[in-house]
N, C-alpha and C positions, 0 to 999 in steps of 0.2 A: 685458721680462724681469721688472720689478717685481712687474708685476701676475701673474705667471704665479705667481711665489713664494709670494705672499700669498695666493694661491687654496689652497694647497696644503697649508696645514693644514686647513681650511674642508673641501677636499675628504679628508684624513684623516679628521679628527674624523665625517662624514658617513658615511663607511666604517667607522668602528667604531660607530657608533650602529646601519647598516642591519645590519650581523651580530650584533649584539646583539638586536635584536628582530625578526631574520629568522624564527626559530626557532617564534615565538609570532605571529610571523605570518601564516606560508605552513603551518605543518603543525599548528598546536595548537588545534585545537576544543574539545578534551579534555586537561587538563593537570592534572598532581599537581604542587601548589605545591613549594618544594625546603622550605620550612617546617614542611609535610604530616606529621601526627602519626597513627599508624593503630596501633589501640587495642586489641588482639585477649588475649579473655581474661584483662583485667587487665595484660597486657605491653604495654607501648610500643614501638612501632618507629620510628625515624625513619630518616634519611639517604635522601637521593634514589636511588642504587642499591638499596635493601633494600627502599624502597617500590613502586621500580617492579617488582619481578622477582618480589612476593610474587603470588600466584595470587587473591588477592582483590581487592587492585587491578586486577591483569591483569584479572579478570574484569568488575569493574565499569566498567573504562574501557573493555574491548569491547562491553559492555551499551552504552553511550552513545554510543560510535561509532559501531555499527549501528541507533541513532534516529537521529544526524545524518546516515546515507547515506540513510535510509527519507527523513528531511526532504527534503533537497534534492535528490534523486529526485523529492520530491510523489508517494510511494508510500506509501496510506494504508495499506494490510495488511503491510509490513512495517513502519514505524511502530509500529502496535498492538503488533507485538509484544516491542518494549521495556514495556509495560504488563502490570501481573499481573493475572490472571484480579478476582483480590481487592479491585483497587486501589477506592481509596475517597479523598476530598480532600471532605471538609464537604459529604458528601452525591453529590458528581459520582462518575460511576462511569464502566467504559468506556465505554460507548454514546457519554455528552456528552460524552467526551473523542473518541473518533473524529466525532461531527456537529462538533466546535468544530474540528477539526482541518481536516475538511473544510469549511469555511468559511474557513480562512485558507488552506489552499491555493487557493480562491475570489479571494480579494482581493489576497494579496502570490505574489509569482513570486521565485527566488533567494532562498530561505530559508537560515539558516543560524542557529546556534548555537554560545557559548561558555560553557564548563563549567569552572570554575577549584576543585580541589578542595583545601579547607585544614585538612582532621579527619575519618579516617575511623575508625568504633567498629564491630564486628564482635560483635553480641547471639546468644544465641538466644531467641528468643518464641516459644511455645509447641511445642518441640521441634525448630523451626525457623532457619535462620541466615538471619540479617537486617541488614542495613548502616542505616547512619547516616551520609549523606555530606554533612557539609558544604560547600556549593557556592557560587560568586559566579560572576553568568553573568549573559547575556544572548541575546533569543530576535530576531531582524533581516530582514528583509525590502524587497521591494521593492514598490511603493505600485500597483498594477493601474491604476487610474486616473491616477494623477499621475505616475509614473516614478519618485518620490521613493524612496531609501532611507531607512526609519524603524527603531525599536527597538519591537519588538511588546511586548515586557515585558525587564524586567533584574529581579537579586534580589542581596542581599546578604547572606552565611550565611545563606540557606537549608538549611535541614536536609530531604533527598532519604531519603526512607525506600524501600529496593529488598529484594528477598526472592530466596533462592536459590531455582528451577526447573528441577529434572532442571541441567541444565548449567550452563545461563544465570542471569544476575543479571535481574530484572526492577521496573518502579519500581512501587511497591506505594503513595504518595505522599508528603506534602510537613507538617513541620511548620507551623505558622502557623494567624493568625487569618484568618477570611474578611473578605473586605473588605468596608467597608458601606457602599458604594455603587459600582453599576457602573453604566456607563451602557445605556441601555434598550436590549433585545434580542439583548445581547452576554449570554454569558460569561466570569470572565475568563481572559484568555490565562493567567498564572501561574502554574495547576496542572497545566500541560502539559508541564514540565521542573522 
């Protein structure tokens, strides 16, 4: 009977930690932080109801939901088409982005991606509306050779530059510097999300 008792905060305490991060664990690839500050026209919006229900989060978070079902499908044409006609990252444009893609669908199996976004700013550039999403993610896999799950890249504020298209949001690329040095005959994975 002792031990049963003592078990039983252990097993409480276990129970409110797995419903705490059930949430973020089984459904959240894609999540607006509750911190999330979304910037539209000089207004500030906060509080987690008014961010998720505004139509440009809605839309950006379906934009990236529909690259992570393209991902883990390993269907390179719908993929692409979270990428804008336009996109550009220090030179890579679509083409390297669909060969680099199909290349890790090459080597890793069970891809997946998480998308944590903590600042969205809503511009227009050059007559155009354009997001600014600050993102903290990472891009995971599983190792073709080895069996191993590894992390293909992570990023911390990263700034996701997306462009509105007829409907859809699309990633148009990525603030930052390019890296210098990659190693030989790779690209790097990082301007892929």
């Amino acid at each position: 009977m002792t031990c049963a008792r003592s078990a039983w905060p252990l097993f409480v305490l276990s129970m409110i930690v797995f419903c705490a991060l059930a949430p973020v664990l089984v459904w959240a690839k894609v999540q607006v932080l509750p911190e999330t500050v979304l910037l539209v026209e000089g207004k500030k919006i906060s509080g987690q109801n008014s961010l998720l229900h505004h139509p440009v989060v809605t839309g950006v978070v379906a934009a990236f939901e529909r690259a992570e079902s393209g991902l883990q499908q390993e269907a390179l044409d719908m993929l692409m088409q979270f990428y804008a006609p336009s996109y550009d990252y220090h030179g890579l444009k679509q083409a390297d982005v669909r060969r680099v893609w199909g290349e890790v669908f090459e080597h890793y199996k069970a891809l997946e991606s998480l998308h944590l976004f903590s600042d969205i700013r809503v511009l227009k550039v050059d007559g155009k509306l354009r997001v600014e999403v600050t993102c903290t993610g990472g891009l995971y896999g599983t190792d073709e050779q080895s069996g191993k799950r590894v992390t293909l890249d992570s990023w911390f504020r990263e700034v996701h530059y997306l462009v509105k298209d007829g409907e859809n949001w699309r990633f148009l690329g990525n603030a930052g510097e390019v890296p210098a040095a990659a190693p030989f005959a790779s690209a790097p994975h990082h301007p892929l999300f």
